[in-house]
N, C-alpha and C positions, 0 to 999 in steps of 0.2 A: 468425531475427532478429525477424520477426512475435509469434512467439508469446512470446518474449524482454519484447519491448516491450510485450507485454499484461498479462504476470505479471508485470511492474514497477509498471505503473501499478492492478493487479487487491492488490498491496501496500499502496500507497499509501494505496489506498480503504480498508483495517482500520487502519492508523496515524494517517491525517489526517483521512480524511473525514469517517468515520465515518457511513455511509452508513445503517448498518444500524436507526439513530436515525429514519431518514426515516419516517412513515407511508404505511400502505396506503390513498391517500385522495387526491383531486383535489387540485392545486394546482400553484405556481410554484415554481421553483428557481431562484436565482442560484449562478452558479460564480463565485468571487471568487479573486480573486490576494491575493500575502500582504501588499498593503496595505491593504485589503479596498474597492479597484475591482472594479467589477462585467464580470467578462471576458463574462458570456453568462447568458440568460436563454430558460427554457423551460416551456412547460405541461407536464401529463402526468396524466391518467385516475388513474393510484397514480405519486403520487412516489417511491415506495418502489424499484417496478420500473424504471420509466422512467431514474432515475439509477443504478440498478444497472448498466444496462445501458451503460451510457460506461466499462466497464470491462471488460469481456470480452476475452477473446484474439481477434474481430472485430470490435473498435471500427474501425479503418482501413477497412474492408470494408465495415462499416454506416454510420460514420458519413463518411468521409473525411480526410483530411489536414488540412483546419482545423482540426476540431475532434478529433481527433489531439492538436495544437498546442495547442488552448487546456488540455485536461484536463493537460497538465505542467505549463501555469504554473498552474494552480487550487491555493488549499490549503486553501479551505472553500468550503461548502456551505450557503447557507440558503437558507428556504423560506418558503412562506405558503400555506397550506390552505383549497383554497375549500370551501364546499356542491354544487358540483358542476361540472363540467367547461366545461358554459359559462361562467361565473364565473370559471375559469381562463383562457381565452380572452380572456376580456373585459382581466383582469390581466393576462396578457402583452402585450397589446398597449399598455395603460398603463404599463406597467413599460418596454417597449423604447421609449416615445415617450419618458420624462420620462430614462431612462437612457442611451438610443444609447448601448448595449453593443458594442465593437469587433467581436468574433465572428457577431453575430447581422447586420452590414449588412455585413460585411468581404468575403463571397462574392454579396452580390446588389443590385443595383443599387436603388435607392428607386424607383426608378421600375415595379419590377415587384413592389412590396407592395401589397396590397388594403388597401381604407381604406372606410368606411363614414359618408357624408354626408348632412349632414337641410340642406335649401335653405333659403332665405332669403324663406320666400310666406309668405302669409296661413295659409293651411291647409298646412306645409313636407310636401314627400316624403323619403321615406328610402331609399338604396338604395347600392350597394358600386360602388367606382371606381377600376380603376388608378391606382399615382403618377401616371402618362405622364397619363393624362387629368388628372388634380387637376391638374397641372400646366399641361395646354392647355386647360382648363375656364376660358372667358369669364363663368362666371355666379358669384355670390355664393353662398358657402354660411353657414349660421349657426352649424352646426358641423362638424368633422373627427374623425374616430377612427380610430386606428389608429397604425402599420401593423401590417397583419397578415399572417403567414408563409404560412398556408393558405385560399387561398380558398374550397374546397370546407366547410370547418370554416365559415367565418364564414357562409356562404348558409345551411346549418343551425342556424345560431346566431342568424338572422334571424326563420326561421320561429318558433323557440320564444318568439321575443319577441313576435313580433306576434299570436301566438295568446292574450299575454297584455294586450299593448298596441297593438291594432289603429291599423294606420298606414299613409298613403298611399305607393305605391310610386312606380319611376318611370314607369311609364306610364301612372300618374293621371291624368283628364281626357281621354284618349282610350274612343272611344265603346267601352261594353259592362264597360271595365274596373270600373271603380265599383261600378256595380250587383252586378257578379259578388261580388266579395271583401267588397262589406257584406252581401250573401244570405246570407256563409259566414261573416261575420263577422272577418272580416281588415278592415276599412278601417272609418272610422268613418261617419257620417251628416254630412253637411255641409251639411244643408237647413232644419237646427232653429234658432232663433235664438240660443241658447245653443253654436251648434256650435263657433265658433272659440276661446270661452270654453273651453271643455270641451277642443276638442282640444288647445288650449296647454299642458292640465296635461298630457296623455297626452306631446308633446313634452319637458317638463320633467324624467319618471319616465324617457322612456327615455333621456334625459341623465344621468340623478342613475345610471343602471345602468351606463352606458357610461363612465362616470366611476369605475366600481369602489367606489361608494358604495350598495351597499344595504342597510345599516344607518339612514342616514339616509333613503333610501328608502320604506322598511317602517315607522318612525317618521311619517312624512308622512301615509301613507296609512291608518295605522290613526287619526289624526286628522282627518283627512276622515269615517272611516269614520264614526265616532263622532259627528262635525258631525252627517252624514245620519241617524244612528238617531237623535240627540237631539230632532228636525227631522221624527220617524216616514217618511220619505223611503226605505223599507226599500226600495224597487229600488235604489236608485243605492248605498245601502251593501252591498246582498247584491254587487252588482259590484264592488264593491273587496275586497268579502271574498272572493272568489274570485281576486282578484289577489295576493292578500296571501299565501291561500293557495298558488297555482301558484309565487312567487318563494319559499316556504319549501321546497317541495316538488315544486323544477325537476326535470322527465324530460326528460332531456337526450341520454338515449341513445342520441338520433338521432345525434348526432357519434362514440358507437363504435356506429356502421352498424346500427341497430335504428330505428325507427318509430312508436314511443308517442309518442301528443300528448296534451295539458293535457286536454282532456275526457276522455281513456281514465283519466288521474289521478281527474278527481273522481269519476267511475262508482263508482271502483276502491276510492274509500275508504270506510272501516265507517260506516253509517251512525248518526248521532248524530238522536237524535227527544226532543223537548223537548215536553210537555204540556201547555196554559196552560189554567187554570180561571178561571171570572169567574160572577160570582150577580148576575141583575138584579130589582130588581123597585118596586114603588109605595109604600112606607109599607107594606112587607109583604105587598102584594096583586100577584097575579099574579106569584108568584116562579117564576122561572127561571133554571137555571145551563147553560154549555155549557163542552165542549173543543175548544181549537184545537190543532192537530197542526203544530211546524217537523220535518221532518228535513232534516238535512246543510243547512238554512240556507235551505229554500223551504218553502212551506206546502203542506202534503197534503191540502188540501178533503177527500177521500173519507174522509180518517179523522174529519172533524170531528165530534161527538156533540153532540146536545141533553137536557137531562132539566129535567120536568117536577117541581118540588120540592112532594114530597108529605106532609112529614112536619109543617112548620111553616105557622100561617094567619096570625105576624106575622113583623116583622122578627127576623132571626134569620140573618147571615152565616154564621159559622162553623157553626151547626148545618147551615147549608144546605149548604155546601162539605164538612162530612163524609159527608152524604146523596149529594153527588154522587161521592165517592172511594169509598164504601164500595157503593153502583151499578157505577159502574165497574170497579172490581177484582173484581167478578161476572162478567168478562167475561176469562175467563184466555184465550179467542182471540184479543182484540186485540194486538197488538204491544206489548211493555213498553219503558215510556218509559227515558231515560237520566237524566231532569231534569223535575223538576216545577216549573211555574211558578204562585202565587197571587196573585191581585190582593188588596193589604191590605197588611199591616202585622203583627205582631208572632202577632195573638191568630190570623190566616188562618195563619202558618205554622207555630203549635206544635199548631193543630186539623189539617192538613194528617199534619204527623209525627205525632199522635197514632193517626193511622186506618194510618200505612203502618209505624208500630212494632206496631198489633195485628195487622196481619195479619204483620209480619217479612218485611216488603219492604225492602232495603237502597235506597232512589231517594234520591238527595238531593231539596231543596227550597229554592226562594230567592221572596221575595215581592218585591213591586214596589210602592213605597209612594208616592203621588201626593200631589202641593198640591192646594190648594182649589183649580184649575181644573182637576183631573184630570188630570195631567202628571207624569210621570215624575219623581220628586225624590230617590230613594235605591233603592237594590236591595238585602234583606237574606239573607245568606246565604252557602255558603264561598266566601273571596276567590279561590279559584283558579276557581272553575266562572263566576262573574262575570267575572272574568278573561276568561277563554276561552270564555265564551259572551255577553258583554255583548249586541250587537245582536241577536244573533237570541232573548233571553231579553224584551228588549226589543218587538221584534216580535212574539213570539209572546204576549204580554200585550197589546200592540194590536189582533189578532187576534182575540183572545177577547172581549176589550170591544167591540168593532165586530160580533160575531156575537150576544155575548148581549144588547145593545140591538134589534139588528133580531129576535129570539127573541122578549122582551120588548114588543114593539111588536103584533109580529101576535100572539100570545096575547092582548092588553087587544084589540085590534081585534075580535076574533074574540067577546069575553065582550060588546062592546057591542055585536057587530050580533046578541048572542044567538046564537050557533053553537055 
C-alpha cells in the first residue's frame, strides 16, 4: 500500500508538477493547492533535489503523514532562487511570516520557532529567541524575524552575518565580552564619537537583509561606498567594499556542515593589482615620477617604486610618464599589473597606450582627470573596468599623488641643502 501511494504521487510529480523544471540551485519552494494557496513553504541547498525528494516511495517514512497530506492536495510548485543558502533561510522565514502556510505551523506549536531579535537601546543587541520567550519577554524589541524552523540553521546563519556586519550580542556589556569580539572583530567600537551614528547604519543593512531585500541593500552601500571614495576616505570605503563583496560572494557552507568564513573568501580570491603613476615636479625642475601599487583593494607599500626622470630638464608630462613605463616594464620580475592608472587627461593615457602597444602588453589603462583644485572630476577609460574598479582606481591615484609630492619634496630639499 506504501509503495502504491509513492508511485501515485512519484506520477503526479511528471504530469503536474513538473519538478524536473526546478534548478540545481538554493532557494524556496511553495507547494500550492489548485487555487493557488499557498499549502507549505520550504528552503533547500538545490531545489531541484530537495523537492524531488517529497516523492519517493519513502515520503511517509521521511517526511510523515503531514506532509504525506499536503503533497495530494498540492498541484504546483513554484519557487524563488536565492545566491545562496543563507538567503534561503532568510526567505523562508519571510515567506512563512507574511504567508502562515497551514502545513508549515499545523504540527508545531509557535512557540517552539526560533525568531531573531535586535532590542530596542542606543547601541541594540541581536540575538535568537524562543516564541515562549518573545512571548514572556517584558522588554521592547525594535525588531522581530522570523519564525524560524531550524535553530541550529539560523545560529549559523548569525555568524555569517556578523562577520560581515559586526553586532552586539546578548551578553553585551557584561565584563570581557566586548573587548573579546571587537579584538576578532565581531562587535563594533562604541567608544568613538561617531559610534552610535555608524552603528545605526550597520543596524539598518542587517535589517534591509533580514527583510529579504539585498538588492536594495548592495544599492545603499555601493553609494556610501562611492560617498567615501569621492571624500578620498579610502578606509571606511575599502570597508564596504569588502561588504559588498562578502554579500555578493556569501560562503555559507557553514549551514551544509563545512567551515569557511568571509576572510578565507577574500584570501581565496585572484588577486586584482591596479598600478597608478603620477610625474611631479617645479616648472620642469626636479622632475620625479612614482608607482603606487592597490591589489585586491589595499595598498602594497613594498611594491611602491620611485624613479628619477632622466631624460627631460623642462616640463614635459607625458614624455616623463613614458620614461617612467618604459623603466619599469625593464623589470619583467615585478608582478604585472591588471590596470594602469594615470594622473591626466587624454594626452597621459594615449602616451601610457602607446609604450604598452610597443612593447604588446594587452594592460588596460584609465586616467583620472582633476579640476583646478586637483579633485577628482571624471575617469577616462573602459566603462566596465571603472565600473568595477571605481574606488580603488580612485585611491590608487590618490596614492600616487600623495607619494610622488613627498618624492618631490625631498629631492628639491636635498638640491638646496646641496647634497
Amino acid at each position: 500500500m506504501q509503495a502504491q501511494y509513492g508511485a501515485w504521487i512519484y506520477n503526479m510529480k511528471k504530469s503536474d508538477l513538473k519538478v524536473n523544471r526546478l534548478p540545481d540551485a538554493p532557494g524556496v519552494y511553495f507547494f500550492k493547492d489548485s487555487r493557488g494557496s499557498i499549502l507549505y513553504v520550504g528552503k533547500a541547498t538545490s531545489l531541484r533535489d530537495r523537492v524531488r525528494s517529497y516523492f519517493g516511495d519513502d515520503l511517509i517514512d521521511t517526511r510523515g503523514p503531514l506532509l504525506v497530506d499536503m503533497v495530494t492536495k498540492a498541484k504546483r510548485i513554484e519557487f524563488k532562487e536565492t545566491d545562496s543558502v543563507l538567503e534561503a533561510l532568510i526567505l523562508e522565514a519571510h515567506e512563512i511570516k507574511t504567508h502562515q502556510p497551514k502545513y508549515n505551523t499545523k504540527d508545531k506549536d509557535d512557540k517552539s520557532f526560533n525568531y531573531v531579535v535586535i532590542t530596542k537601546e542606543d547601541f541594540p543587541r541581536i540575538f535568537t529567541m524562543r516564541g515562549r520567550e518573545l512571548v514572556d519577554s517584558n522588554s521592547k524589541h525594535k525588531a522581530v524575524y522570523g519564525p524560524f524552523p531550524q535553530g541550529g540553521s539560523l545560529n549559523e546563519a548569525l555568524k555569517i552575518i556578523r562577520k560581515i556586519f559586526p553586532f552586539r550580542d546578548k551578553k553585551a556589556g557584561t565584563k570581557g565580552n566586548d573587548t573579546f569580539y571587537r579584538q576578532i572583530g565581531l562587535s563594533p567600537d562604541i567608544s568613538s564619537v561617531d559610534a552610535k551614528k555608524e552603528y545605526a547604519k550597520t543596524i539598518r543593512n542587517i535589517k534591509l537583509f533580514f527583510d529579504a531585500k539585498k538588492v536594495t541593500l548592495l544599492k545603499k552601500l555601493e553609494k556610501e561606498m562611492m560617498t567615501y571614495a569621492t571624500k578620498k576616505e579610502f578606509e571606511k570605503a575599502s570597508i564596504i567594499k569588502k561588504q559588498i563583496f562578502a554579500l555578493q560572494h556569501i560562503q555559507d557552507v557553514a549551514l551544509i556542515k563545512s567551515q569557511d568564513t568571509h576572510s578565507h573568501i577574500l584570501k581565496n580570491v585572484r588577486m586584482f593589482r591596479i598600478e597608478a603613476y603620477d610625474v611631479a615636479h617645479m616648472s620642469g625642475g626636479s622632475m620625479v615620477g612614482v608607482m603606487a601599487v592597490i591589489e585586491s583593494g589595499e595598498p602594497s607599500k613594498k611594491e611602491y617604486r620611485k624613479f628619477t626622470i632622466k631624460g627631460f630638464s623642462s616640463s614635459n608630462d607625458t614624455g616623463a610618464l613614458k620614461e617612467i613605463l618604459d623603466r619599469r616594464f625593464g623589470h619583467p620580475e615585478w608582478s604585472a599589473p591588471n590596470l594602469i592608472v594615470v594622473d591626466g587627461g587624454k594626452a597621459q593615457k594615449n602616451a601610457a597606450e602607446r609604450v604598452l602597444k610597443d612593447l604588446d602588453l594587452p594592460i588596460p589603462v584609465v586616467a583620472v582627470v582633476k579640476n583646478e583644485r586637483h579633485q577628482p572630476k571624471d575617469i577616462l577609460g573602459n566603462k566596465k573596468n571603472i565600473t568595477h574598479h571605481e574606488v580603488d582606481i580612485l585611491k590608487a591615484n590618490a596614492e600616487a599623488h600623495r607619494f610622488s609630492i613627498s618624492f618631490h619634496r625631498n629631492v628639491r630639499r636635498k638640491k638646496l641643502l646641496g647634497k
